[in-house]
VOPAGU-2260 file (C-alpha; in pm, 1 decimal, decimal comma):
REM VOPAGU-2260
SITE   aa  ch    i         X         Y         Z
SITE  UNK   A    0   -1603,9   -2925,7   14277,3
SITE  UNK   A    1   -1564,3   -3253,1   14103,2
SITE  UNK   A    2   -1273,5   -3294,3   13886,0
SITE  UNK   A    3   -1239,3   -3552,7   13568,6
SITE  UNK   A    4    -941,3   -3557,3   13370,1
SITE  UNK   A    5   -1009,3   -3663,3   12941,4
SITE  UNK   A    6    -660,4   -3694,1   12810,9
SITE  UNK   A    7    -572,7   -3317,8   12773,8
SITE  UNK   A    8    -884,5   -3136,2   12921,6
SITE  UNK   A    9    -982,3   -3115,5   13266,0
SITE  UNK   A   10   -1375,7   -3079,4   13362,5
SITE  UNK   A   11   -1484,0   -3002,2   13656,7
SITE  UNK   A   12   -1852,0   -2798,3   13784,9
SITE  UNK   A   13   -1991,6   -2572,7   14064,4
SITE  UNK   A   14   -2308,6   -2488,7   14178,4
SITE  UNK   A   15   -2376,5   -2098,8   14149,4
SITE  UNK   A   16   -2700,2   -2013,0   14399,5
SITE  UNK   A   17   -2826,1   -1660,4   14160,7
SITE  UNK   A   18   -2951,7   -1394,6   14335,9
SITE  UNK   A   19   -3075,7   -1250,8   14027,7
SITE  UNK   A   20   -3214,5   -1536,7   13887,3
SITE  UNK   A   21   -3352,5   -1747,1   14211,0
SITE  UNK   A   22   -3231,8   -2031,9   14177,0
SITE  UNK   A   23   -2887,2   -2269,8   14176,3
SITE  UNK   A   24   -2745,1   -2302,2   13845,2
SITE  UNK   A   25   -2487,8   -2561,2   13707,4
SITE  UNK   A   26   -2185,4   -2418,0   13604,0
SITE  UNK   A   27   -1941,8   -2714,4   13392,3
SITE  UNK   A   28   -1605,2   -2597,6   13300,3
SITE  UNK   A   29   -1368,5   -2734,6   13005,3
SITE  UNK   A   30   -1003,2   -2641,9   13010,8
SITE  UNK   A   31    -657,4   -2758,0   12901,1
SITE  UNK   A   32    -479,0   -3012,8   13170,6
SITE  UNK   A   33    -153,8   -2774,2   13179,4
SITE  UNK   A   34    -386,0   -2482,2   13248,5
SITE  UNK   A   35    -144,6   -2326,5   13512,5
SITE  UNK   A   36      91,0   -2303,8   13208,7
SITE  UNK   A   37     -82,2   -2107,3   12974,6
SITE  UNK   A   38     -20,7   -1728,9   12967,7
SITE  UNK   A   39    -327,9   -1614,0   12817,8
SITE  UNK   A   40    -697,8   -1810,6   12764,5
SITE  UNK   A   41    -995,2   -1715,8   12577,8
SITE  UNK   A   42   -1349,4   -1709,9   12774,6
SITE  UNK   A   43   -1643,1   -1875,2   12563,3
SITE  UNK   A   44   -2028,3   -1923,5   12787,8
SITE  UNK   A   45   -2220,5   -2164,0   12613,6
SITE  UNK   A   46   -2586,2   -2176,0   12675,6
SITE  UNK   A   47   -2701,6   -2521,3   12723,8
SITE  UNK   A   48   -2442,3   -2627,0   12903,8
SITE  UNK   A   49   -2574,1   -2920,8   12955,0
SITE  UNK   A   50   -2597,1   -3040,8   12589,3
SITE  UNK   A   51   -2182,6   -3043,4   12614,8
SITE  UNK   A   52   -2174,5   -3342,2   12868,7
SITE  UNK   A   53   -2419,4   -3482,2   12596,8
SITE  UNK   A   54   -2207,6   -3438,3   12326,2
SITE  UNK   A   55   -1888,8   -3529,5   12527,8
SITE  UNK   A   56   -1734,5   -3199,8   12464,0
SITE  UNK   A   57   -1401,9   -3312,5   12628,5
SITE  UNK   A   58   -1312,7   -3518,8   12388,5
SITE  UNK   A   59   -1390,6   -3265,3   12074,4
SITE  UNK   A   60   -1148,2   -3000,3   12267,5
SITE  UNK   A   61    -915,3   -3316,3   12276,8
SITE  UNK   A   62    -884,6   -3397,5   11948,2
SITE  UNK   A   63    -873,6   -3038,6   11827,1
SITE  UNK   A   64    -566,3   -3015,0   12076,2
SITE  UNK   A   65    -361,7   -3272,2   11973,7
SITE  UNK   A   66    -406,9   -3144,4   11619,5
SITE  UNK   A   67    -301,6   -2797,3   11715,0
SITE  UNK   A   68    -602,1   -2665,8   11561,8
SITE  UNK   A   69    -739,5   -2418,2   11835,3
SITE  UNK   A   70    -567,5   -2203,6   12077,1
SITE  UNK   A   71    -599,7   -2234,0   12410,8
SITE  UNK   A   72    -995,7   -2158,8   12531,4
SITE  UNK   A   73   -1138,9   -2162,9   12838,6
SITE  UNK   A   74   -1522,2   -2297,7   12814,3
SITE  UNK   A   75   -1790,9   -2244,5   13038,3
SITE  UNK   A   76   -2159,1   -2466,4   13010,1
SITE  UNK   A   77   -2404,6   -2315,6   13183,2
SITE  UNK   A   78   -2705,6   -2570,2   13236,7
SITE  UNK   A   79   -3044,0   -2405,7   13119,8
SITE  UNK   A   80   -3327,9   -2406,4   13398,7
SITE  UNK   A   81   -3714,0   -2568,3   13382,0
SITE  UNK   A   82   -3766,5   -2174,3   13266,1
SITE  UNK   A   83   -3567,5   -2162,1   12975,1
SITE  UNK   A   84   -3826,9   -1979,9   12767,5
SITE  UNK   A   85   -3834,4   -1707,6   13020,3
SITE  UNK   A   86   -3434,5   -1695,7   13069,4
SITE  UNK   A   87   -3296,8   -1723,2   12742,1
SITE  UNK   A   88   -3442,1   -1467,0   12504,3
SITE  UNK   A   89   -3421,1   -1078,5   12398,6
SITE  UNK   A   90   -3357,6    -890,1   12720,6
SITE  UNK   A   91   -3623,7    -624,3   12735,0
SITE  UNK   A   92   -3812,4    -755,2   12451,9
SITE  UNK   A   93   -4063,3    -993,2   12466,9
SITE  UNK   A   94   -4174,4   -1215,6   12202,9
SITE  UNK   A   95   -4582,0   -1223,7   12118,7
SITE  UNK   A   96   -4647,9   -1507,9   12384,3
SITE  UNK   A   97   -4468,0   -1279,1   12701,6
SITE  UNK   A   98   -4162,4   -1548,0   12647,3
SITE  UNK   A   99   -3849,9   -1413,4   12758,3
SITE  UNK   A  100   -3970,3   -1185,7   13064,8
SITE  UNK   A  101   -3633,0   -1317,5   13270,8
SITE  UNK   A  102   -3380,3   -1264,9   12994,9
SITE  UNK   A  103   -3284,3    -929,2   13158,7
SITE  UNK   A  104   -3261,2   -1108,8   13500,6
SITE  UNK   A  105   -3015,6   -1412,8   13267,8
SITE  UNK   A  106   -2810,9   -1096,5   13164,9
SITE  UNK   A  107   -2726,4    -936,3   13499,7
SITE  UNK   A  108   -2666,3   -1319,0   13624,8
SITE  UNK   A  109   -2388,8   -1377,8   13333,8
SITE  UNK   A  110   -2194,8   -1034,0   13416,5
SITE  UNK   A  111   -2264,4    -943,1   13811,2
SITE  UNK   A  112   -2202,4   -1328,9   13932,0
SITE  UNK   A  113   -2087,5   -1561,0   13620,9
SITE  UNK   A  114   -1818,4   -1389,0   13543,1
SITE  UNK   A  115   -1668,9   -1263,5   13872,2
SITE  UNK   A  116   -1699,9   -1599,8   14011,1
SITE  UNK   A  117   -1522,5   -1755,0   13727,3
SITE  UNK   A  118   -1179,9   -1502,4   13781,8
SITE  UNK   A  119   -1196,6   -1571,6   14135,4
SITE  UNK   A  120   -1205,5   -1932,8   14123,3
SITE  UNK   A  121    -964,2   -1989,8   13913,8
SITE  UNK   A  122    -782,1   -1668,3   13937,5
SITE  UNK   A  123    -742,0   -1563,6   13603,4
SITE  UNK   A  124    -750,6   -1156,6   13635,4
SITE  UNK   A  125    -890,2   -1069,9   13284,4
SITE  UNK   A  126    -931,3   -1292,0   12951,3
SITE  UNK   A  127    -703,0   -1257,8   12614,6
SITE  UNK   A  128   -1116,5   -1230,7   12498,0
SITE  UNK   A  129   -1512,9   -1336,0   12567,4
SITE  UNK   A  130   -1718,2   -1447,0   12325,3
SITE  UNK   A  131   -2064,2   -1616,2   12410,0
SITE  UNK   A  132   -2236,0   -1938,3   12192,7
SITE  UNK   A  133   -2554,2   -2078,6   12236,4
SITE  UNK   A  134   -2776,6   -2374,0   12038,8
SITE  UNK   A  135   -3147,9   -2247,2   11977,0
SITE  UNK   A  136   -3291,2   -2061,9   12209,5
SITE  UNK   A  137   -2968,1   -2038,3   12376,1
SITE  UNK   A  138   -2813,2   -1917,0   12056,6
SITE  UNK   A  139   -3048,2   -1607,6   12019,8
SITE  UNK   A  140   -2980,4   -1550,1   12374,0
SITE  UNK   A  141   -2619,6   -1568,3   12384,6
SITE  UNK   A  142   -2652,0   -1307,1   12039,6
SITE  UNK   A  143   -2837,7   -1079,1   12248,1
SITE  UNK   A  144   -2593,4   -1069,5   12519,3
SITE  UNK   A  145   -2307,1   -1022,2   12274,4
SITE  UNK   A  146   -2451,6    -767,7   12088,1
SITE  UNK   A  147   -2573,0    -570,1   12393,0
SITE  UNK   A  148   -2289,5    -590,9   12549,1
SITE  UNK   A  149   -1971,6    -516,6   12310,4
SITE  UNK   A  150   -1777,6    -404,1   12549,1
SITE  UNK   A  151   -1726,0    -739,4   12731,9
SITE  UNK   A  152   -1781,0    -976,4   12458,6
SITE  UNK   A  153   -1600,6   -1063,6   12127,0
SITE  UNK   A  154   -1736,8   -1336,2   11942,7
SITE  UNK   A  155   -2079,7   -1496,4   11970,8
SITE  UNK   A  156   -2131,7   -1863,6   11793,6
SITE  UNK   A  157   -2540,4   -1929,8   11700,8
SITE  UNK   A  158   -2618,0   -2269,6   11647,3
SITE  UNK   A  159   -2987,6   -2358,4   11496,9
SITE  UNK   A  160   -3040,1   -1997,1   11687,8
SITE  UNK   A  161   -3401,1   -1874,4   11735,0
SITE  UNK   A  162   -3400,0   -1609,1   11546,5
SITE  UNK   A  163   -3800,1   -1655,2   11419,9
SITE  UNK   A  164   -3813,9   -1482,7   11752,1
SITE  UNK   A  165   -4078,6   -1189,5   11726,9
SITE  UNK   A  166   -4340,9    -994,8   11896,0
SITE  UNK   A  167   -4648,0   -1063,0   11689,8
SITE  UNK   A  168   -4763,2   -1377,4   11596,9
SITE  UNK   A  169   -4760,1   -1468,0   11210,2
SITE  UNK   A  170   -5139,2   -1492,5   11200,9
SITE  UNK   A  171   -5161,4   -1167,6   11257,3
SITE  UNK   A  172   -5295,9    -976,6   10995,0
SITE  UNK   A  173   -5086,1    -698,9   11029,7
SITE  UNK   A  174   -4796,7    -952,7   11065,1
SITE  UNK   A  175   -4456,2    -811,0   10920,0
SITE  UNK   A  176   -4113,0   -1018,2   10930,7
SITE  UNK   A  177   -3930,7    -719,1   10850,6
SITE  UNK   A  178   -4077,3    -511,5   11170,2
SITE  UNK   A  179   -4129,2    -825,6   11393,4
SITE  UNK   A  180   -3859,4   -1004,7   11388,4
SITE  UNK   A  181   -3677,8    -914,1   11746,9
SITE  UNK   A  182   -3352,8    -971,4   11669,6
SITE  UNK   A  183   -3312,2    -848,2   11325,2
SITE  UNK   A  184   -3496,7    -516,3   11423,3
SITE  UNK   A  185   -3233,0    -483,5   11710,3
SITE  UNK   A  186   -2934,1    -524,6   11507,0
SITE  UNK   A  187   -3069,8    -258,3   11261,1
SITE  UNK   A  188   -3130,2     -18,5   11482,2
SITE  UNK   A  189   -2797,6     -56,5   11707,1
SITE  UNK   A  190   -2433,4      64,3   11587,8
SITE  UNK   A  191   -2150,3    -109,9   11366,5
SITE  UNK   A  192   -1905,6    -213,2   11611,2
SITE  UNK   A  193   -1570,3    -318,5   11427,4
SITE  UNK   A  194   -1414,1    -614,6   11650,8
SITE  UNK   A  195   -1741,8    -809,1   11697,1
SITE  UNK   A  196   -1758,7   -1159,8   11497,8
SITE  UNK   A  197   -2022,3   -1392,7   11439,5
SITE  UNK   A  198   -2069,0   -1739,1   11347,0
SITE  UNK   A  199   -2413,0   -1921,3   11212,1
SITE  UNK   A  200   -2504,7   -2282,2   11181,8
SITE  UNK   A  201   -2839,7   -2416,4   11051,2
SITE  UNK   A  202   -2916,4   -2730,7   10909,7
SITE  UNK   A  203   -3119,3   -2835,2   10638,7
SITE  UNK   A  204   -3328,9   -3044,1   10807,1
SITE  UNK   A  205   -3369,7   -2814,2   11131,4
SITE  UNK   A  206   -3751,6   -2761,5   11066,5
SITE  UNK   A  207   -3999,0   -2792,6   10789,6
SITE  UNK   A  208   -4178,8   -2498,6   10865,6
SITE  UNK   A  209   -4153,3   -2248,3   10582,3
SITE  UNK   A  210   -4402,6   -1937,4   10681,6
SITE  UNK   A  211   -4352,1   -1721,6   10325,0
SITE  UNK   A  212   -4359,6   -2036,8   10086,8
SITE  UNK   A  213   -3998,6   -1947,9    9959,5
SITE  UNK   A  214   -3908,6   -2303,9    9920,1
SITE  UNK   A  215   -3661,8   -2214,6   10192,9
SITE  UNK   A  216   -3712,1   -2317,1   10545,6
SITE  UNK   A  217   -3770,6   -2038,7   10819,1
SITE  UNK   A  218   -3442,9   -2170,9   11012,2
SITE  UNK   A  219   -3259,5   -2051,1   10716,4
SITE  UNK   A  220   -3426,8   -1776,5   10637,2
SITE  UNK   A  221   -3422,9   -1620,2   10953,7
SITE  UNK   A  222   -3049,4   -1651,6   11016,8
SITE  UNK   A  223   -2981,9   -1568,7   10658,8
SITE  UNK   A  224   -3192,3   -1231,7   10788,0
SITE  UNK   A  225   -2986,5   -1158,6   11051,3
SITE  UNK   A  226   -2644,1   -1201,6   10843,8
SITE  UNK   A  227   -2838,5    -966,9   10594,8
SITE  UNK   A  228   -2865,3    -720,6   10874,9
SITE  UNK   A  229   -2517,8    -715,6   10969,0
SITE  UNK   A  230   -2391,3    -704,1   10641,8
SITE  UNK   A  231   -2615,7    -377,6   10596,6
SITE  UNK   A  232   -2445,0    -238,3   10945,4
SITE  UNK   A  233   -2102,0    -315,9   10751,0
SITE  UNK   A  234   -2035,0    -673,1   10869,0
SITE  UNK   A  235   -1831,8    -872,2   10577,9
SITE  UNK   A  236   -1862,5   -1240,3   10518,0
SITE  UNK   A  237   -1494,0   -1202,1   10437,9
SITE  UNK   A  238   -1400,9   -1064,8   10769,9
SITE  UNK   A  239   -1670,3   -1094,2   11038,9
SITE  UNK   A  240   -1912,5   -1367,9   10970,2
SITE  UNK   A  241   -1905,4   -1715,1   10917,9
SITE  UNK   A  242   -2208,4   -1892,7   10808,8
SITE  UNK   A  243   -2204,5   -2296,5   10829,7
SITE  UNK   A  244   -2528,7   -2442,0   10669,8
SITE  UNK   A  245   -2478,0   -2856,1   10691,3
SITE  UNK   A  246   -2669,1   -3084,7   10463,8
SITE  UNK   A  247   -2910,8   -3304,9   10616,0
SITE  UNK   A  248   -2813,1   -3134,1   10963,3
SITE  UNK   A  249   -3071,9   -3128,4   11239,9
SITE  UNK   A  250   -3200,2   -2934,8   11518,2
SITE  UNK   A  251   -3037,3   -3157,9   11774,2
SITE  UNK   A  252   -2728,4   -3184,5   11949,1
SITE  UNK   A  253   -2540,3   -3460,7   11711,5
SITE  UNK   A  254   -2544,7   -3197,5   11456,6
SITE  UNK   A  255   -2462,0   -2895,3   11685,7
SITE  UNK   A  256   -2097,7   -3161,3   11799,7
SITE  UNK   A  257   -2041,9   -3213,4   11449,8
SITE  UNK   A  258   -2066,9   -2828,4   11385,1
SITE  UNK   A  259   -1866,3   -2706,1   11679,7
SITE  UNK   A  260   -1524,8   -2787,7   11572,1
SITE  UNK   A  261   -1587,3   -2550,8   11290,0
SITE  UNK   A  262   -1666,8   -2259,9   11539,8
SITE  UNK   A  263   -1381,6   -2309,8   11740,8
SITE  UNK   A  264   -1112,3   -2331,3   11467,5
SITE  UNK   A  265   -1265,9   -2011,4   11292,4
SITE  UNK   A  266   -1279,1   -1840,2   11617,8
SITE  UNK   A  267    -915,2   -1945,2   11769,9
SITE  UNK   A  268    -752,3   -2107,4   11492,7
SITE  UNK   A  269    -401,4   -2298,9   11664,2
C-alpha cells in the first residue's frame, strides 16, 4: 500500500481482486494527515478514480483545508476498467446498444467488497455519511447507486453525467425522451426520500449535440430533466439540489477539478 504525503492529505492505494466483477480493481484513497485524530469522517466513492491523480486531487483537498472550507471527508477513487460501458450504467437497465449489462455486477462490488474492505483497513466502524460522485458515465452510475440504494448513501455529485442514457435509440421512430430516458423514468417512478441530496455540473461546451433543436445542448437538457424529475418527487433547489452549469466548461477533467471544490463545500461546508 503505497503511501504519499501532499501537505495535509495522505494518499495511498490497494489493489481489490472482485469476485463479482472478475477482475483487480484500483482502489486510491485521499484523507486528512491527522486522520487518527478525527472523530467522525464522511465516505465519498468517486467513479473514475483515476481522473483524481489526473487532476491532482491532493492538492484541491489541500487548499480547501487550510481554508477551513470542508469538513473532514474521506475519498475513495475507484479506477474504471477497459469495460467501463458495461460497469458503469443503470443496474438492471440496459441502454438500446446492451451497454451497461455489468452495472448490477459494479453494484454488488461497491457494497459486498468496497465498502467492507474500506472499514477494515482502516478501521473506521461506520461513517458520519456516504455519498457517491461520478464524471460522465461514472456520474450516471454513481446516481444510480445512490438512488437505489438510500439506505447507505447520502449525497451523490454528477459531473457532465450521462444522463442521455436510454433504451431506444433516437432514430427510432417511435423514439420518446420522456419514456426513454433511463434515468429520468427511474426517478419518476421510485419514492421521495427526504435526506437524499444531489449536485449537477454541465458545461456549456460539454457537447454540441442538440437532438430536439431547442437551441440548448442535450448535456443540459438532460440533467436539467433529471432535476425536473426530482423537483416533481418534491426535491427543492433550495434544499436538496445544487445545479453548477460553468461557462465555456468542457467535458473533460480540467473542468470537472475546477468544478469539484464547489461539490465539496456544498456537500461538507467547514
Amino acid at each position: 500500500m503505497p503511501i504519499t504525503t501532499q501537505q495535509d492529505i495522505i494518499t495511498d492505494n490497494f489493489f481489490i481482486k472482485s469476485a463479482q466483477l472478475q477482475r483487480e480493481v484500483i482502489i486510491d484513497c485521499y484523507y486528512p494527515a491527522n486522520f487518527e485524530q478525527v472523530q467522525s469522517f464522511s465516505l465519498i466513492l468517486i467513479n473514475d478514480g483515476q481522473d483524481l491523480r489526473t487532476m491532482q486531487f491532493e492538492n484541491i483537498l489541500t487548499d480547501l483545508y487550510q481554508q477551513n472550507k470542508i469538513s473532514p471527508v474521506f475519498c475513495v477513487g475507484i479506477h474504471c476498467s477497459a469495460d467501463r460501458k458495461n460497469e458503469y450504467g443503470t443496474a438492471g437497465v440496459l441502454d438500446y446498444k446492451g451497454r451497461g449489462a455489468k452495472a448490477a455486477l459494479y453494484t454488488k462490488f461497491v457494497m459486498e467488497e468496497l465498502l467492507p474492505r474500506i472499514r477494515k483497513t482502516y478501521n473506521i466502524v461506520s461513517f458520519k455519511d456516504k455519498s457517491f460522485a461520478g464524471f460522465s458515465l461514472g456520474g450516471l452510475c454513481a446516481l444510480d447507486i445512490v438512488w437505489n440504494h438510500p439506505e447507505e448513501f447520502f449525497k451523490a455529485g454528477i459531473f457532465s453525467g450521462s444522463l442521455w442514457w436510454r433504451d431506444k435509440d433516437t432514430e427510432d421512430l417511435d423514439f420518446d425522451e420522456q419514456k426513454n430516458r433511463i434515468m429520468q423514468r427511474r426517478i419518476r417512478q421510485g419514492n421521495y426520500i427526504p435526506w437524499l441530496k444531489f449536485f449537477f455540473e454541465v458545461g456549456t461546451q460539454d457537447e454540441t449535440a442538440d437532438r430536439n433543436n431547442n437551441g440548448v445542448i442535450d448535456s443540459i437538457d438532460d440533467t436539467l430533466a433529471v432535476i425536473e424529475e426530482l423537483e416533481n418527487k418534491g426535491y427543492t433547489k433550495t434544499n436538496d439540489i445544487m445545479y453548477l452549469e460553468i461557462k465555456d466548461g468542457k467535458h473533460d477533467v480540467p473542468t470537472w477539478a475546477r468544478a469539484f471544490p464547489a461539490f465539496l463545500q456544498w456537500g461538507w461546508p467547514g
